[in-house]
N, C-alpha and C positions, 0 to 999 in steps of 0.2 A: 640439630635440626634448624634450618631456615625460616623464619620469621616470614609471614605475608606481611604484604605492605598495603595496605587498606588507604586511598586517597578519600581523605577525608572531607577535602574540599570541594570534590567533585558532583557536582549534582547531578544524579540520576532519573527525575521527576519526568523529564521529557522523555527518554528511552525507554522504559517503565512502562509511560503511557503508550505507546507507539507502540511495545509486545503486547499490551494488555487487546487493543484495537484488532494489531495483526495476529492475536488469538485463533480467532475465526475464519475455520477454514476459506467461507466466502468471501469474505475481505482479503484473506491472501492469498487469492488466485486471481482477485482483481487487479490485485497489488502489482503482481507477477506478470498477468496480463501485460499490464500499464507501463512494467518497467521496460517495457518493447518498443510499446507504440502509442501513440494516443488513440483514444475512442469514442465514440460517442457511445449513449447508454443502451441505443437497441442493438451496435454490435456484442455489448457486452453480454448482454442477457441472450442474445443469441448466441453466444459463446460456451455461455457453463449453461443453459438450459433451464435458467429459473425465470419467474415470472416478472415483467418489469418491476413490479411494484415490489418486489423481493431486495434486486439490484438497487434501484431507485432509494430505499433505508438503509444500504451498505454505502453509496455512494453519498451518500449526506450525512451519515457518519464518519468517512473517513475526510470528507472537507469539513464538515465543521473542527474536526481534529488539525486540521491545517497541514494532512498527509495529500493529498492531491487539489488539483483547483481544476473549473472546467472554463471554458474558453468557449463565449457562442460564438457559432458562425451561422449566419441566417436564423434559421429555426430550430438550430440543432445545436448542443455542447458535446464539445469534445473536452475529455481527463486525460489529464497526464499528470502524475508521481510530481510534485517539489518537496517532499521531504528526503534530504541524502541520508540519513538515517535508515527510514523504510528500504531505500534500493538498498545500504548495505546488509539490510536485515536477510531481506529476501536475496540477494545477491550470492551469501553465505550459505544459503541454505540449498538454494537452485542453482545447475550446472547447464546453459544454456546449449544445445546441440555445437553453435558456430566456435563456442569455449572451448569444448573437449579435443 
């Protein structure tokens, strides 16, 4: 029988946290969202159908996690995905129409 090789030096602390975040299903349909396109937070919420202030405590969770950052323009922010982690997370999971 074959032995696993367990890398022992490899830290998992950050990837951990990032399933632990993209748990939830609303966070990972933002995720999902974002890995498309950037947006600002009223098309988000007009998107999945919940209330800003819903979006608004997923979206300041997944930035203070250092999984997206938003960008003003004028009066408005727009998010977009910098953690490559997240995109391979969601990437593996979801099979984009243009993919198949």
């Amino acid at each position: 029988m074959e032995r696993l090789a367990f890398d022992k030096q490899q830290d998992y602390d950050r990837e951990a946290e990032i399933l632990k975040v993209l748990g939830h299903p609303v966070r990972l349909k933002i995720i999902a969202g974002l890995s498309t396109e950037t947006c600002n937070v009223k098309k988000i919420w007009e998107c999945l159908g919940l209330p800003q202030a819903t979006v608004s405590q997923h979206l300041a969770l997944l930035k203070n996690k250092g999984i997206i950052t938003g960008k003003r323009e004028g009066v408005e922010v727009f998010y977009s995905v910098t953690s490559k982690e997240a995109l391979r997370i969601v990437s593996a999971l979801f099979v984009h129409p243009t993919e198949s």
